[in-house]
mmCIF file of the C-alpha atoms, coordinates in Angstrom:
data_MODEL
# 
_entry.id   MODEL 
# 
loop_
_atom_site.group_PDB 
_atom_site.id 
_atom_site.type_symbol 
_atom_site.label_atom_id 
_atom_site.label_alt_id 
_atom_site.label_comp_id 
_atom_site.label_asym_id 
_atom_site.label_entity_id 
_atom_site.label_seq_id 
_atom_site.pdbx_PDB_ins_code 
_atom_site.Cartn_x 
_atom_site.Cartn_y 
_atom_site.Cartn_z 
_atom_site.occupancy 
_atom_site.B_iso_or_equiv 
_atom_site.pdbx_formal_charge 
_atom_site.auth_seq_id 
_atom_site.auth_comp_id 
_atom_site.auth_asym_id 
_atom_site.auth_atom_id 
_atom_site.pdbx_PDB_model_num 
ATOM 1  C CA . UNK A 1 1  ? -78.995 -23.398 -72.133 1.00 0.00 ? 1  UNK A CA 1 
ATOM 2  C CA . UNK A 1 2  ? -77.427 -22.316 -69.002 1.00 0.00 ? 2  UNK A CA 1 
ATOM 3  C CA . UNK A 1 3  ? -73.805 -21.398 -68.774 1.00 0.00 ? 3  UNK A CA 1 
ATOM 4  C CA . UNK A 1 4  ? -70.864 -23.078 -67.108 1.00 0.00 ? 4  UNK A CA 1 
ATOM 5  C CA . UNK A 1 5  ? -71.043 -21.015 -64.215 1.00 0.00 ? 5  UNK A CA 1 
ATOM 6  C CA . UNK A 1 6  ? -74.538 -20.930 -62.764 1.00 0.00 ? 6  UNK A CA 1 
ATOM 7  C CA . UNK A 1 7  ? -74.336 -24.943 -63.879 1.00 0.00 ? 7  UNK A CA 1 
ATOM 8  C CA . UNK A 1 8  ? -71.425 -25.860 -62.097 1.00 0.00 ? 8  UNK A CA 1 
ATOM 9  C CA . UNK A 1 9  ? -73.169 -23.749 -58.610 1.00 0.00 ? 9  UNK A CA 1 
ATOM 10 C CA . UNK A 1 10 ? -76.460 -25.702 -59.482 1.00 0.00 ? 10 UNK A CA 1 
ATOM 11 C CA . UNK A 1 11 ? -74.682 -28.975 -59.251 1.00 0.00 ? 11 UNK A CA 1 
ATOM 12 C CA . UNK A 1 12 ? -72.382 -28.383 -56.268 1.00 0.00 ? 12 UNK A CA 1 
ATOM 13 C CA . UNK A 1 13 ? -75.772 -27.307 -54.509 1.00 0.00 ? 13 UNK A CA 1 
ATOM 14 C CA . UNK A 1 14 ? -77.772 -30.511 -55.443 1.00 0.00 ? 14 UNK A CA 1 
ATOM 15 C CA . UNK A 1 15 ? -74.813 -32.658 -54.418 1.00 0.00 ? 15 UNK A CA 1 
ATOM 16 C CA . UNK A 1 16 ? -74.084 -33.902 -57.779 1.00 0.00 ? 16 UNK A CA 1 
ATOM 17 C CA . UNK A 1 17 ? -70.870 -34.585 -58.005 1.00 0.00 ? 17 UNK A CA 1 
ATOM 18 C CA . UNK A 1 18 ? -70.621 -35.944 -61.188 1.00 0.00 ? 18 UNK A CA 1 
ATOM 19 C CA . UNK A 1 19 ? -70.996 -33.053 -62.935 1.00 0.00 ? 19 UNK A CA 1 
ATOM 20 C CA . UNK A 1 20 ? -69.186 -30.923 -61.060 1.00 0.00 ? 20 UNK A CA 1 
ATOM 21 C CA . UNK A 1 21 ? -66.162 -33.048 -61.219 1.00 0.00 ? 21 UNK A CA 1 
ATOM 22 C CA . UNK A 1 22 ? -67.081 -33.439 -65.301 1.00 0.00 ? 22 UNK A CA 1 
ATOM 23 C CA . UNK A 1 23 ? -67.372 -29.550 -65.840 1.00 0.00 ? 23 UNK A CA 1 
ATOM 24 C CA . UNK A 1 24 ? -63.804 -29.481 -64.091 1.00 0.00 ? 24 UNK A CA 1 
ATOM 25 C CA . UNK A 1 25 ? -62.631 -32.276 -66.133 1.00 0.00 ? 25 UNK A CA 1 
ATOM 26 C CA . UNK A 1 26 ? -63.905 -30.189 -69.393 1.00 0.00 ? 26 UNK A CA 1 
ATOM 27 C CA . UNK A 1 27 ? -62.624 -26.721 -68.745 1.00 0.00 ? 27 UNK A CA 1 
ATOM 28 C CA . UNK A 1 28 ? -59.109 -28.236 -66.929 1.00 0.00 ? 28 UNK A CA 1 
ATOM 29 C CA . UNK A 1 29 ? -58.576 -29.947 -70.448 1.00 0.00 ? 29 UNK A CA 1 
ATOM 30 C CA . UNK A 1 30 ? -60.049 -26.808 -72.067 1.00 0.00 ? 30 UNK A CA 1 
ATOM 31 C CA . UNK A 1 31 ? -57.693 -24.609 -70.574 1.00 0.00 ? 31 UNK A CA 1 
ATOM 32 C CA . UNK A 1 32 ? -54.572 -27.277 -71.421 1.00 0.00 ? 32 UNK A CA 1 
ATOM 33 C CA . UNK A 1 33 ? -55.580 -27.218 -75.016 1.00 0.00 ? 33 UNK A CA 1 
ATOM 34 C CA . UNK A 1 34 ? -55.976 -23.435 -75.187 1.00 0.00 ? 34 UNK A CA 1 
ATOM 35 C CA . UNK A 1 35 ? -52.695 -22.940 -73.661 1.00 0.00 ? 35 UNK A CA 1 
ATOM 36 C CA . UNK A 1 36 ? -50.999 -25.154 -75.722 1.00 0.00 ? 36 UNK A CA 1 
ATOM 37 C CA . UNK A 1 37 ? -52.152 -23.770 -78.847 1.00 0.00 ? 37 UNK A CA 1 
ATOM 38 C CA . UNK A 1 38 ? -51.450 -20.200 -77.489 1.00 0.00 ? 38 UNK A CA 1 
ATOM 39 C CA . UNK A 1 39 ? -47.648 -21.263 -77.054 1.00 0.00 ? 39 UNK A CA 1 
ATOM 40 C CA . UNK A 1 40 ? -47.577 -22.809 -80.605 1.00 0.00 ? 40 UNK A CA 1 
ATOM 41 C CA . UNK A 1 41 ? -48.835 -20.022 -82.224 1.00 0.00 ? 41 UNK A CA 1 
ATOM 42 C CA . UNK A 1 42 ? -46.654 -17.757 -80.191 1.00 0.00 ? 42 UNK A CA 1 
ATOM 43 C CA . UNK A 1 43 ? -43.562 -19.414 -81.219 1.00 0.00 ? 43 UNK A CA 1 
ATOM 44 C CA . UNK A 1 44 ? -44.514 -19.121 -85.222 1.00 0.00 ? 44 UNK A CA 1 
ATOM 45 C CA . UNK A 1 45 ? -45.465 -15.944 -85.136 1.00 0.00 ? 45 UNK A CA 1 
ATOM 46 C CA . UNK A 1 46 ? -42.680 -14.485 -82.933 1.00 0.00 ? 46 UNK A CA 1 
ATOM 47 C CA . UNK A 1 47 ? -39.020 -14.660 -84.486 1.00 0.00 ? 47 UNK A CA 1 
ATOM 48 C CA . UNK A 1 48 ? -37.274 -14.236 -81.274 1.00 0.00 ? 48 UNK A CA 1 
ATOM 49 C CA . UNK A 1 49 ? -38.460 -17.437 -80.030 1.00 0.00 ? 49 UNK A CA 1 
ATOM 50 C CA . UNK A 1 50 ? -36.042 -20.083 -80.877 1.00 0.00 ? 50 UNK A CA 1 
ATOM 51 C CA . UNK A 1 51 ? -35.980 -24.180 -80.060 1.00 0.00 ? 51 UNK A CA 1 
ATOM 52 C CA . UNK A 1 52 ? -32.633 -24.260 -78.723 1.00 0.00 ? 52 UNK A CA 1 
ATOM 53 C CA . UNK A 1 53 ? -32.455 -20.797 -76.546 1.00 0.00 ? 53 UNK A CA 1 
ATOM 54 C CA . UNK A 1 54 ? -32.486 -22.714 -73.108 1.00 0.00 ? 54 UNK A CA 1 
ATOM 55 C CA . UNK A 1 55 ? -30.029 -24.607 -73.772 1.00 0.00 ? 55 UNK A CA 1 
ATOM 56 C CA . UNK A 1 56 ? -26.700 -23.737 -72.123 1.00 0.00 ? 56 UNK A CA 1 
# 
């Protein structure tokens, strides 16, 4: 099974643009999620974090 990589070049190169645009689709959201999940467990594991600290 080939990787994202040399399946995303493979696509762009037979013009198909359908995947291409769904492999960006998958690691955009991919990346979202990760990030998201990163800041959550950044803010329970670090104390000096806190809800309100932007606040004025």
């Amino acid at each position: 099974m080939p990787t994202l990589g040399p399946l995303m070049l493979q696509a762009l190169e037979k013009q198909d643009m359908v995947l291409a645009g769904d492999i960006l689709l998958i690691m955009g959201g991919l990346t979202i999620i990760g990030t998201l999940i990163s800041d959550i467990l950044l803010r329970l594991i670090d104390p000096r974090i806190r809800a309100g600290a932007l606040k004025g």
